[in-house]
VEXROLO-981886 format. One record per residue (C-alpha): chain; x, y negated, z. Coordinates in nm, 3 decimals, padded with zeros to 5 digits. Last residue first. Layout:
R  chaine       c1       c2       c3
R       A        X        Y        Z
...
//
This chain:
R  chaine       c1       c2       c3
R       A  -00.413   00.285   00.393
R       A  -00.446   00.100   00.044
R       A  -00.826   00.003  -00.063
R       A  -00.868  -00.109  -00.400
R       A  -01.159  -00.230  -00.622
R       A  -01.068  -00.140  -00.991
R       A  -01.200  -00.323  -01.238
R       A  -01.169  -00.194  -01.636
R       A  -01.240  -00.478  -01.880
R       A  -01.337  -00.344  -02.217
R       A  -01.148  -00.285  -02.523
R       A  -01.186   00.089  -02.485
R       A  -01.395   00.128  -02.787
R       A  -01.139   00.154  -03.031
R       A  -00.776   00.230  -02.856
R       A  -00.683   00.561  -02.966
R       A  -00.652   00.886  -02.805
R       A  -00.942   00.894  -02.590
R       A  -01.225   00.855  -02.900
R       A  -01.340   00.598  -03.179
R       A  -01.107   00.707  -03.431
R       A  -00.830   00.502  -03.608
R       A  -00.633   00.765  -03.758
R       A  -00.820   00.789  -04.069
R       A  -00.592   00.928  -04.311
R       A  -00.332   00.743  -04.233
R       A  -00.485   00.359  -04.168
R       A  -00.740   00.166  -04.343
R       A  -01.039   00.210  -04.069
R       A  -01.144  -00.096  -04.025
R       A  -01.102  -00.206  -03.672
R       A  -00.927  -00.529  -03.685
R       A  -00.706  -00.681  -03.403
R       A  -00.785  -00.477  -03.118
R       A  -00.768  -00.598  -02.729
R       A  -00.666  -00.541  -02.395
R       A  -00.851  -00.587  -02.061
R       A  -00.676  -00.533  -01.693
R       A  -00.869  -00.659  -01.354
R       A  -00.742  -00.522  -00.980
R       A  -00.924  -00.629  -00.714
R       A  -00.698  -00.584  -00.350
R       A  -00.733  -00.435  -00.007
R       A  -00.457  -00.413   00.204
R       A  -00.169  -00.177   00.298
R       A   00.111  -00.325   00.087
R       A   00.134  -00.254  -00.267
R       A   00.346   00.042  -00.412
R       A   00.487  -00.098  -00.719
R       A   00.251  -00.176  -01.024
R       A   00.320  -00.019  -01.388
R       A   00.148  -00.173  -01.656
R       A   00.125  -00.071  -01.995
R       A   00.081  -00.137  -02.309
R       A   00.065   00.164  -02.546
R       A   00.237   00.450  -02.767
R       A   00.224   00.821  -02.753
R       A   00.387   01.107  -02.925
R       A   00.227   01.415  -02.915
R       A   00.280   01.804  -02.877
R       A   00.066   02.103  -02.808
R       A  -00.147   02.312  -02.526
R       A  -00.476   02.488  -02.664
R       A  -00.819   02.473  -02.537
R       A  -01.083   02.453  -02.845
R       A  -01.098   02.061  -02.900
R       A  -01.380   01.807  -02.780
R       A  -01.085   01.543  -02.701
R       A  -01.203   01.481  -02.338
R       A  -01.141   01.840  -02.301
R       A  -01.458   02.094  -02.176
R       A  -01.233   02.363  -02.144
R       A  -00.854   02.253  -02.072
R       A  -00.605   02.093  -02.289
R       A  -00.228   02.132  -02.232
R       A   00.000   01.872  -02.320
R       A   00.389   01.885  -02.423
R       A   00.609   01.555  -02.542
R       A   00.761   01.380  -02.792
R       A   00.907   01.086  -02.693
R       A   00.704   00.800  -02.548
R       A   00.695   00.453  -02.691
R       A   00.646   00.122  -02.421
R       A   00.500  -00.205  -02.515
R       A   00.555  -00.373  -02.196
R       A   00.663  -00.679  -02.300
R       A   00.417  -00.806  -02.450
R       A   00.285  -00.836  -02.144
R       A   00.483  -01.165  -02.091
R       A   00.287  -01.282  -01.732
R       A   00.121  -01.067  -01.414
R       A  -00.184  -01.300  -01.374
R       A  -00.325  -01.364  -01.046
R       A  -00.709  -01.318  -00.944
R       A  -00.638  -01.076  -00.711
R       A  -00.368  -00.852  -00.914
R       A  -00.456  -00.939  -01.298
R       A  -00.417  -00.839  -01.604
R       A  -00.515  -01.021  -01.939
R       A  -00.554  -00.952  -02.305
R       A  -00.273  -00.722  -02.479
R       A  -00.278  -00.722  -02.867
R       A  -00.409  -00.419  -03.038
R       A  -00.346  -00.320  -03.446
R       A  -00.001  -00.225  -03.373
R       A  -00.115   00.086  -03.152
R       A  -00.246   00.233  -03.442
R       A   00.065   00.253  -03.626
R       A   00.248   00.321  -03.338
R       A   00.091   00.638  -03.269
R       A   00.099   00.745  -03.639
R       A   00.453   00.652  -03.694
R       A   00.594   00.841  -03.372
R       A   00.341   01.116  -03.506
R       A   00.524   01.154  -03.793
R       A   00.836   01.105  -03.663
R       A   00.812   01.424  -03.450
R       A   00.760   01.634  -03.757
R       A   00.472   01.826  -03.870
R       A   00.128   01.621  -03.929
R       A  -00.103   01.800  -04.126
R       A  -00.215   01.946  -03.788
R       A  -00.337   01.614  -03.679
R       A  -00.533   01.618  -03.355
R       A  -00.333   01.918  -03.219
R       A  -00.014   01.831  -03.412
R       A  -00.063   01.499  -03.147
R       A  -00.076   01.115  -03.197
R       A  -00.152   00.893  -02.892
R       A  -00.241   00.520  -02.861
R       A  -00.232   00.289  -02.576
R       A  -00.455  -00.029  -02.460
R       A  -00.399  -00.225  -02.099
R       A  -00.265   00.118  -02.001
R       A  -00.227   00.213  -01.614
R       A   00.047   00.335  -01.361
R       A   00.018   00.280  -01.032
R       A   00.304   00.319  -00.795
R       A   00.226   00.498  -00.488
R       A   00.350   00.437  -00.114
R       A   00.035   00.380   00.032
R       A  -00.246   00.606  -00.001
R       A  -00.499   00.474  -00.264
R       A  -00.861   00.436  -00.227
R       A  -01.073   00.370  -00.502
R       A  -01.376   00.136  -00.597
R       A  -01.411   00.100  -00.978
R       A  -01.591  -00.148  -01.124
R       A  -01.690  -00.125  -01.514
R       A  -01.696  -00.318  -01.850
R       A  -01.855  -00.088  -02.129
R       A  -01.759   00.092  -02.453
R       A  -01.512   00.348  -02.290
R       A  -01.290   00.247  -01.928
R       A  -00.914   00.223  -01.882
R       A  -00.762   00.534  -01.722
R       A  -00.585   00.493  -01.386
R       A  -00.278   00.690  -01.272
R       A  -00.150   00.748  -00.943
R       A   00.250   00.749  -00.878
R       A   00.428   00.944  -00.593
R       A   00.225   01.114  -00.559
R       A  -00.024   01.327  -00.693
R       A  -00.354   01.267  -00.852
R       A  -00.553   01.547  -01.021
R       A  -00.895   01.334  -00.985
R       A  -00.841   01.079  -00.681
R       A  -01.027   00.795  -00.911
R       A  -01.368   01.050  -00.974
R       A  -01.611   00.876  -00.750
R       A  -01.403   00.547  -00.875
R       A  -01.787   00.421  -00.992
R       A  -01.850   00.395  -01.376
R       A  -01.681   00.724  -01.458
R       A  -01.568   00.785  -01.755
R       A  -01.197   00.739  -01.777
R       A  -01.199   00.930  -01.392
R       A  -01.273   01.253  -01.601
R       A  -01.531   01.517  -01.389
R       A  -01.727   01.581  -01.676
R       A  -01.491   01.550  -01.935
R       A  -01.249   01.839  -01.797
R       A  -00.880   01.712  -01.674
R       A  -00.592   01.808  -01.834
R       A  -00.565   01.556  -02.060
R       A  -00.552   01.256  -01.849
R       A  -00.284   01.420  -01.651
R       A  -00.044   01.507  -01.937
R       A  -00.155   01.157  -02.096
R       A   00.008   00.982  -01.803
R       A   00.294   01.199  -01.770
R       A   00.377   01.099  -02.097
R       A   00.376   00.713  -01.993
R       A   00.585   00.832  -01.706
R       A   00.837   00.953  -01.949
R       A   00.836   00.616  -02.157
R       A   00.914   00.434  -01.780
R       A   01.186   00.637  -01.678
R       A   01.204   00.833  -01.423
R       A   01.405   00.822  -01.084
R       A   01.112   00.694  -00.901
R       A   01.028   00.420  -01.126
R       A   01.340   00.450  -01.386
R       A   01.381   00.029  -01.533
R       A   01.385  -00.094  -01.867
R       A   00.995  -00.160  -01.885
R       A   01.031  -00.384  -01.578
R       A   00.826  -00.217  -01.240
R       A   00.587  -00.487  -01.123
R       A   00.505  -00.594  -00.769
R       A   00.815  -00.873  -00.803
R       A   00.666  -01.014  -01.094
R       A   00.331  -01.100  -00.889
R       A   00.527  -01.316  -00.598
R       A   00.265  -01.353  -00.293
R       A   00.078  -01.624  -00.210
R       A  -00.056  -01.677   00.161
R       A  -00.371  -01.897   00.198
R       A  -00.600  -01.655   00.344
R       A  -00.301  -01.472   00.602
R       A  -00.198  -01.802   00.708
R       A  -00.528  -01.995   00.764
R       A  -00.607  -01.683   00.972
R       A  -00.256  -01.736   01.144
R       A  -00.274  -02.146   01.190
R       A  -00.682  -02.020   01.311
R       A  -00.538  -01.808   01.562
R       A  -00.272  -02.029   01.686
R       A  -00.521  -02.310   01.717
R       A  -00.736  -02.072   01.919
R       A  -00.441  -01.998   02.154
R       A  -00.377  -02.341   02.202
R       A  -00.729  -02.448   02.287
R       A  -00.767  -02.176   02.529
R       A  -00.410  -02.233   02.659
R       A  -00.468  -02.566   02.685
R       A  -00.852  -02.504   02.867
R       A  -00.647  -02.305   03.107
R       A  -00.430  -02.550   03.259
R       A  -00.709  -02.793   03.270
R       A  -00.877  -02.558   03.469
R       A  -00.600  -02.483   03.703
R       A  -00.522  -02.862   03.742
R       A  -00.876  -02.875   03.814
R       A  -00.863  -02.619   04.087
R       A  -00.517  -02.755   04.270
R       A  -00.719  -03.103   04.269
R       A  -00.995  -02.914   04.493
R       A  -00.753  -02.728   04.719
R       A  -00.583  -03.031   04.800
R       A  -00.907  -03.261   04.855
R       A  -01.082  -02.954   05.043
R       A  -00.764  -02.980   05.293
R       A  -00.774  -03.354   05.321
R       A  -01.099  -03.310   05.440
R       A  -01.023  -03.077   05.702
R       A  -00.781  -03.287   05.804
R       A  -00.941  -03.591   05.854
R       A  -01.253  -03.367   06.032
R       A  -00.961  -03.222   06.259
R       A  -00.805  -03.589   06.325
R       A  -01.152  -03.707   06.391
R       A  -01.199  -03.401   06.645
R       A  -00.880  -03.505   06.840
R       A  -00.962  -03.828   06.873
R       A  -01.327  -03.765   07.001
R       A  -01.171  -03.517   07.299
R       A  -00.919  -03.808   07.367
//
């Protein structure tokens, strides 16, 4: 009886460890899937994030439209107020870093210059919720530059006279191309500017008048991110046939700024 009793224990005891030791592997199998799913989940979402396109034309602001309750041709002026009032040595247009990119910017729309007689990269970080407003190529008449000049059509002429002889190249928003740049040849009206000592023009420090025309390209606010931006334009001819000599090699007209201008960008 005694030796019954202690085979039934051992039986049970043994059926016990069998239990507990198929409850453990259906726990570890049980895990492993949700190992192995959660992994495939993580590389579906990495594979995702790489792969995922997004629609250029909607990240661009058409050249009928009022960015921010503005219209396009007054940002353009804008543009030129800014670039003009700051002093050479700290200018963002020459600068072959993006040390200088947060120069005299305000929201809700940053600026970038193009770069002079050589390609560059430019590292910057933007805050997000700007536009960004850049020329591929643009032009600018002023009394300042031309005091022969007197009326407001005169310098209308003379910008887009000059701006004529350039063609737009390329831009592009991680290796995509934002299409028909033609068709954002925009002409300001006339409008005030104010230059500083030390001006990127090399004139005593006055404010007066232009008229400005270009190619631009005016970018939404982009999603936090990071993102290489590329923009080149180009000039037909470069002899200098025009008005008097209104194609210059300096910031208010096109010649030696047919270089590609990179701009690596952090938003946050």
């Amino acid at each position: 009886m005694m030796i019954s009793s202690i085979y039934l224990e051992i039986k049970n005891m043994n059926m016990i460890k069998f239990i507990l030791s198929s409850f453990m592997t259906v726990l570890i199998l049980v895990n492993l899937n949700n190992v192995v799913s959660y992994s495939e989940d993580l590389s579906n979402q990495t594979t995702k994030s790489n792969t995922t396109k997004f629609d250029i034309s909607a990240l661009v602001f058409e050249a009928d439209s009022s960015p921010f309750n503005l219209t396009y041709a007054d940002w353009t002026a804008k543009w030129w107020q800014w670039a003009y009032s700051i002093p050479q040595s700290i200018h963002p247009a020459y600068d072959d870093t993006g040390k200088f990119c947060k120069e005299s910017q305000k929201e809700p729309v940053w600026f970038f210059p193009g770069t002079y007689q050589h390609s560059v990269i430019r590292y910057c970080e933007i805050p997000y919720g700007v536009g960004i407003l850049f020329p591929l190529l643009n032009s600018e008449c002023s009394f300042a530059e031309y005091p022969r000049m007197k009326t407001k059509e005169e310098l209308s002429n003379c910008a887009k006279k000059i701006q004529d002889k350039t063609v737009p190249e390329f831009v592009t928003l991680d290796g995509v191309k934002i299409p028909n740049l033609e068709n954002y040849r925009i002409q300001s009206d006339i409008f005030n500017f104010t230059l500083p000592e030390n001006n990127i023009l090399d004139l005593p420090p006055e404010t007066s008048q232009a008229v400005s025309d270009g190619n631009w390209v005016f970018l939404k606010p982009l999603p936090p991110g990071d993102y290489e931006l590329k923009f080149k334009g180009n000039i037909k001819t470069t002899n200098n046939e025009t008005n008097g000599g209104t194609d210059k090699d300096e910031f208010a007209g096109p010649i030696g700024w047919n270089y590609t201008t990179t701009y690596i960008l952090t938003v946050k």
